[in-house]
C-alpha positions as CSV (number, residue, x, y, z in Angstrom):
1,X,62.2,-4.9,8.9
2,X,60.4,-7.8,10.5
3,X,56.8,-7.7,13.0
4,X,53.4,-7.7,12.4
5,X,51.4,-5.3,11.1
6,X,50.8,-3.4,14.5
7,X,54.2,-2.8,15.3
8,X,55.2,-1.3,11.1
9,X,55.2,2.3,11.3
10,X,51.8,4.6,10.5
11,X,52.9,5.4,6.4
12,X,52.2,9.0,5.4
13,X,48.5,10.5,4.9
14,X,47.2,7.2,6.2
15,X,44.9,7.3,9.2
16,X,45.0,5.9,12.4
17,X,44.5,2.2,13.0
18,X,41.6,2.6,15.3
19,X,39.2,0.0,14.3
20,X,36.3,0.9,15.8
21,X,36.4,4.5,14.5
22,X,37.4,3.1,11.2
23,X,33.9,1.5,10.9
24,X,32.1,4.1,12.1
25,X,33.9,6.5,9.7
26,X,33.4,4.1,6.9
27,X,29.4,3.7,7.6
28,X,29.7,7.4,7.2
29,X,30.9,7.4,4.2
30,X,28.9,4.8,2.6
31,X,25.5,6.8,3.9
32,X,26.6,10.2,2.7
33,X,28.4,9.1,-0.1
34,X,31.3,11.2,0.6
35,X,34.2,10.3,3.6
36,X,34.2,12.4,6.0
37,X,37.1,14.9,6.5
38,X,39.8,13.1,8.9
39,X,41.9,14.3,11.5
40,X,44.4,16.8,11.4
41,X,46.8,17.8,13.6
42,X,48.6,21.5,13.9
43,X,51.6,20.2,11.1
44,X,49.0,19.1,8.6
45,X,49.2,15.4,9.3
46,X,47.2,12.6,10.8
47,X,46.6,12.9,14.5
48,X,44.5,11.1,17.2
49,X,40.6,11.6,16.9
50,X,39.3,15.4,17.7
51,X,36.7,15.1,20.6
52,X,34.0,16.7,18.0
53,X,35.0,14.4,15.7
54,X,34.0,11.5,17.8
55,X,30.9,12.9,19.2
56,X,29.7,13.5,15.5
57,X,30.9,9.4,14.8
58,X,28.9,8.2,18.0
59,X,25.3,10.6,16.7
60,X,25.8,9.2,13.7
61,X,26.0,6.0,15.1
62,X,23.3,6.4,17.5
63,X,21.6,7.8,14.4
64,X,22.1,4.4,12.8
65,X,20.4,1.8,15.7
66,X,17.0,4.2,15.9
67,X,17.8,6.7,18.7
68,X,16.3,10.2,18.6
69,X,18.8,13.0,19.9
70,X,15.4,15.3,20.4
71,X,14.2,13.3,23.3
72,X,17.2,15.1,25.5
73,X,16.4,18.2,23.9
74,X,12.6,17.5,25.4
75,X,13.9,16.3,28.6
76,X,16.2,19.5,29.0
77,X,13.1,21.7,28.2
78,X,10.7,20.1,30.7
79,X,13.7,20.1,33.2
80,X,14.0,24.0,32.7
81,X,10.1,24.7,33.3
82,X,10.2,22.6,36.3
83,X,12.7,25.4,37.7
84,X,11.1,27.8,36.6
85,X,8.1,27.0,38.0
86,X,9.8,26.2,41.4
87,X,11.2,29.3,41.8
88,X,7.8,31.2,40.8
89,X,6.4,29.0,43.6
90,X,9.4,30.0,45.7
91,X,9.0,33.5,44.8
92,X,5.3,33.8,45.5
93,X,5.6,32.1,48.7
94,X,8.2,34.7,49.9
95,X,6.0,37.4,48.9
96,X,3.2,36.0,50.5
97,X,4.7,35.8,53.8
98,X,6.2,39.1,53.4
99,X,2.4,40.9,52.9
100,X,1.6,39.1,55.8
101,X,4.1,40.0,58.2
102,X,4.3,42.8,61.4
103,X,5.8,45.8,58.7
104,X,2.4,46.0,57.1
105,X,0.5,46.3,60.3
106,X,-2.0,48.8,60.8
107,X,-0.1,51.8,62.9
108,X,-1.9,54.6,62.5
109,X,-5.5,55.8,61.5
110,X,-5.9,59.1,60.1
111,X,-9.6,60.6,60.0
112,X,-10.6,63.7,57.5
113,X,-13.4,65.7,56.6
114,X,-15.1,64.9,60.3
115,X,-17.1,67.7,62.1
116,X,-20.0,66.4,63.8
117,X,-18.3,62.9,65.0
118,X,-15.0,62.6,66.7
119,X,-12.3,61.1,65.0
120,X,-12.4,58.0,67.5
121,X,-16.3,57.7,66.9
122,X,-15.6,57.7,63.4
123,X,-12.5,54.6,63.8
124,X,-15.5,53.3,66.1
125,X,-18.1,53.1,63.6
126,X,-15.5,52.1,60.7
127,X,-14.3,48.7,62.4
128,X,-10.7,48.9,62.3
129,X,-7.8,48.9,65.0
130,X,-4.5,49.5,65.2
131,X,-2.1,46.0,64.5
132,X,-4.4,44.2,62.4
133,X,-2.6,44.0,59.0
134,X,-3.7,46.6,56.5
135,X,-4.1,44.2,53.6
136,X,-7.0,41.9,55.5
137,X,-9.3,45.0,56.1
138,X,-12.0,45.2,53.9
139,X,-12.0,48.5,52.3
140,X,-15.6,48.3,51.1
141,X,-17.1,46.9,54.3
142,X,-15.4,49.5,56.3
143,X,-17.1,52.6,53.6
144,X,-19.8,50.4,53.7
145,X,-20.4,50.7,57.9
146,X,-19.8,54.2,57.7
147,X,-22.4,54.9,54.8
148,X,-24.7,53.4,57.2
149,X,-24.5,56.2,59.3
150,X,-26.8,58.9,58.3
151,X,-24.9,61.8,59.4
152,X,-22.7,60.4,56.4
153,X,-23.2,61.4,53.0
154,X,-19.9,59.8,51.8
155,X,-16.8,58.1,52.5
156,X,-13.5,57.2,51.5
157,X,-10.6,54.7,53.0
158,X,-7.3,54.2,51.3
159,X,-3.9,52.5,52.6
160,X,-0.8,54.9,52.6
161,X,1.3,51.6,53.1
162,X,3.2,50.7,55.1
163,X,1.0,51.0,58.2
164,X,-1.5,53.6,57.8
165,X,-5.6,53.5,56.9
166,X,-6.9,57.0,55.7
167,X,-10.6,57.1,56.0
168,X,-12.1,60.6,54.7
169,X,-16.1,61.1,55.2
170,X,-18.4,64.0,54.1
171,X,-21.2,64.8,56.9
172,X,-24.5,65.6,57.0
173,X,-25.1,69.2,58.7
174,X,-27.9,69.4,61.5
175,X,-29.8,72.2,60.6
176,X,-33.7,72.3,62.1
177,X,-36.0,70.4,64.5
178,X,-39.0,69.7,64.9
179,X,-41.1,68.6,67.6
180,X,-43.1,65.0,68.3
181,X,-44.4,64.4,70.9
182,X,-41.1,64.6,73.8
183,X,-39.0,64.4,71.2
184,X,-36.9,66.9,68.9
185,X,-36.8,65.3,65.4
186,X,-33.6,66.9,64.2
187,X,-33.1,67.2,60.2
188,X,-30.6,68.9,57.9
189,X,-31.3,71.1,55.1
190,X,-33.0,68.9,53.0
191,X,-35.6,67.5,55.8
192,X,-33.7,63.9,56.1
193,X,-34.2,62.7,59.6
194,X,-31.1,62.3,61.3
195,X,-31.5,61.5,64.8
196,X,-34.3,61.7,67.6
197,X,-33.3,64.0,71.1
198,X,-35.2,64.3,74.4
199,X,-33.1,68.0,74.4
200,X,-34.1,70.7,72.1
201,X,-30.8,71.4,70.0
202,X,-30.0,75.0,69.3
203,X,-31.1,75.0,65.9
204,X,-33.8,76.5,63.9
205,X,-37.1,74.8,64.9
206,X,-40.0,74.4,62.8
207,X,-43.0,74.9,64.0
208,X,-47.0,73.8,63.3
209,X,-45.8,70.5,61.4
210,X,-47.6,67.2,62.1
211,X,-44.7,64.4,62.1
212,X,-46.5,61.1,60.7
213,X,-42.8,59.7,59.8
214,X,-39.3,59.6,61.4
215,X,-37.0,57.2,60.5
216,X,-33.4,58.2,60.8
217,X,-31.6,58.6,57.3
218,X,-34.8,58.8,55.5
219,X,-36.5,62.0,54.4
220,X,-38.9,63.3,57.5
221,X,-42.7,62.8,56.5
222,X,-45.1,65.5,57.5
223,X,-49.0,65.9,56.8
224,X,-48.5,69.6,55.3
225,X,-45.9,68.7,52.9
226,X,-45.9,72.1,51.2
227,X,-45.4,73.9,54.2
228,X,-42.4,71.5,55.1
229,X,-41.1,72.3,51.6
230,X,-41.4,76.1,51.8
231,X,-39.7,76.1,55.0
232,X,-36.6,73.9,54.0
233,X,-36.7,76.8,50.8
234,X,-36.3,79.9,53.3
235,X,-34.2,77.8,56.2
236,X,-31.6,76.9,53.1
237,X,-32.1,80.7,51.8
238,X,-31.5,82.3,55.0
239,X,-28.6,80.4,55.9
240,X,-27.3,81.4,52.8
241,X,-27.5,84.8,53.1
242,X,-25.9,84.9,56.5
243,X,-29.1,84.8,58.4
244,X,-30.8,82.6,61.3
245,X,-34.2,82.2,62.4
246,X,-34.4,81.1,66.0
247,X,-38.1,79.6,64.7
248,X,-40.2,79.0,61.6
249,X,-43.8,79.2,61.6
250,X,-45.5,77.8,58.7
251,X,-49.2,77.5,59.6
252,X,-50.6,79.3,56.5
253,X,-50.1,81.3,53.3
254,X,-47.9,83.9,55.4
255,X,-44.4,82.7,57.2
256,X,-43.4,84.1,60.0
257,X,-39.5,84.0,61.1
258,X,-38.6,84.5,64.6
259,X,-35.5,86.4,64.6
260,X,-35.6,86.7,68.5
261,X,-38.3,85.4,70.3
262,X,-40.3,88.8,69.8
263,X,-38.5,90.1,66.4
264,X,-40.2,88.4,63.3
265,X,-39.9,88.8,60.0
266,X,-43.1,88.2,58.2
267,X,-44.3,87.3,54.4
268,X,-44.8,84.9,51.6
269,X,-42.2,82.3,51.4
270,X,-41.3,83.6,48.1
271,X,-41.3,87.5,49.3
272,X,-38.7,86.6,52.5
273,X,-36.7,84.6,50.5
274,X,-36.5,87.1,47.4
275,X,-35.7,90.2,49.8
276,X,-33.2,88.5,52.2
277,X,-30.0,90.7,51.4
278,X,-32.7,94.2,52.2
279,X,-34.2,92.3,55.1
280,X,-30.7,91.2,56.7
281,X,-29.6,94.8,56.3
282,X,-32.4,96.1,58.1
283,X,-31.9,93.7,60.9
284,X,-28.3,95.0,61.8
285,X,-29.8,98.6,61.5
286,X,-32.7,97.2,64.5
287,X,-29.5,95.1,66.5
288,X,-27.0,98.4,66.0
289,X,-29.7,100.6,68.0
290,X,-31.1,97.4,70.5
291,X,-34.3,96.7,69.4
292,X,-35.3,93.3,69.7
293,X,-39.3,93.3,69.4
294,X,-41.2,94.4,66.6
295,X,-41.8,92.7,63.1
296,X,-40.8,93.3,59.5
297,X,-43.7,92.8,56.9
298,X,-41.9,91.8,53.4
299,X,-43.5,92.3,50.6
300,X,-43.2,92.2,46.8
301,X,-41.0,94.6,44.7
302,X,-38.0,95.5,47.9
303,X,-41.4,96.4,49.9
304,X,-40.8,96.5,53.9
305,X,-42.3,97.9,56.5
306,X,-41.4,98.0,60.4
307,X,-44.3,97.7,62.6
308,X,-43.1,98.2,65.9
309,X,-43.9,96.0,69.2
310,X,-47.1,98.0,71.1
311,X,-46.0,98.1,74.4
């Protein structure tokens, strides 16, 4: 049969006349040493160039002019951190706006623990309002405002998100005066000075003390510091044992405890303090049958003795 060499029919087991391919596959072969596998189609014979085949041919070609198929590999990488990096931005700035909005607004404020102060004076004194947003307010300043009080011996403030502050404080009880000059220095058990009053409280008052120091929330300062500390001792004692002294006098060696204004208990700080349950009992017996003037000397060893009031 007569034509050129294109138009004679593909012989068995010979490849493709695709000239391009044919170099590529030849350069193979000459690099490797070995020619590569070619085509087959599902009968077993020579088909038309797989895709995988062909992308192999071009790497190795690219392979064969200098290029690196690791750059894209880089390229893809730094592509993929970029995203990721977006949507961390993306995903912080969502979250971000979301603390911030109106659902975390302050709604409520809860107050605990408060006896002396209202629960508004103690919001008052802490700073905070309802609608500011619970994440801006300064836990530690607002403990911090309240510790400056010195009816407060501690305090704590928590968020119970989404909208409410909890503030708990501990108080300072008022337990004694004393007097200087017009003004009742009132203390708690432990003689800290907690606030100055132009009324006499109802508390115990102590009396024959020379006030050389009062600064609110620091420790009163007396001349007769013994005295002071002996009557703090029997004030903390008494109250204790379920007893109050209208008035304290500590001018010497013996105490003498007002009950009423003309009932008096009288002894050695040590004495009153070590017979308080016997001298309490006595009391009721004195209350039960309506005497109110008279005076109970304490002693050592369950020693008491009623001298009653001459009339």
């Amino acid at each position: 049969m007569g034509g050129t060499g294109k138009g004679k029919a593909r012989r068995e087991g010979e490849p493709p006349q695709n000239p391009d391919l044919n170099a590529a596959l030849r350069e193979m072969e000459e690099r490797s040493g070995a020619a590569p596998e070619p085509p087959y189609d599902r009968d077993g014979d020579m088909g038309e160039p797989r895709a995988s085949d062909v992308l192999d041919v071009l790497d190795a070609l690219d392979e064969g002019q200098g290029q690196k198929p690791k750059k894209k590999k880089k390229k893809r990488k730094k592509k993929r951190y970029l995203l990721k990096f977006f949507i961390f931005c993306l995903a912080a700035a969502a979250l971000y706006y979301f603390v911030n909005s109106s659902f975390f607004d302050v709604r409520a404020i809860a107050v605990e623990g408060n006896e002396y102060y209202t629960s508004e004076q103690i919001i008052e004194k802490a700073g905070v309002k309802a609608g500011n947003n619970i994440f801006r307010e300064d836990l530690t300043g607002v403990k911090r405002a309240l510790m400056e009080d010195p009816y407060i011996i501690s305090a704590r403030v928590r968020r119970d998100l989404p909208g409410t502050l909890a503030i708990s404080v501990n108080e300072r009880k008022e337990a004694a005066f004393l007097k200087d000059g017009k003004y009742a220095i009132i203390i708690d058990e432990n003689g800290l000075a907690l606030r100055k009053s132009e009324t006499a409280p109802m508390l115990t008052e102590l009396t024959n003390l020379d006030v050389t120091a009062a600064e609110e929330g620091k420790a009163l300062e007396v001349e007769q510091n013994a005295a002071f500390a002996d009557a703090l001792a029997l004030m903390r004692a008494a109250d204790a044992g379920g007893l109050y002294f209208k008035r304290i006098d500590v001018s010497g060696i013996v105490v003498r405890a007002h009950v009423y204004d003309h009932l008096i208990c009288e002894g050695t700080t040590e004495n009153l303090i070590g017979n308080m349950a016997r001298t309490k009992s006595l009391l009721e017996q004195l209350d039960g049958q309506g005497i109110q003037r008279g005076t109970l000397k304490v002693g050592s060893d369950r020693y008491i003795a009623w001298q009653p009031a001459e009339e």
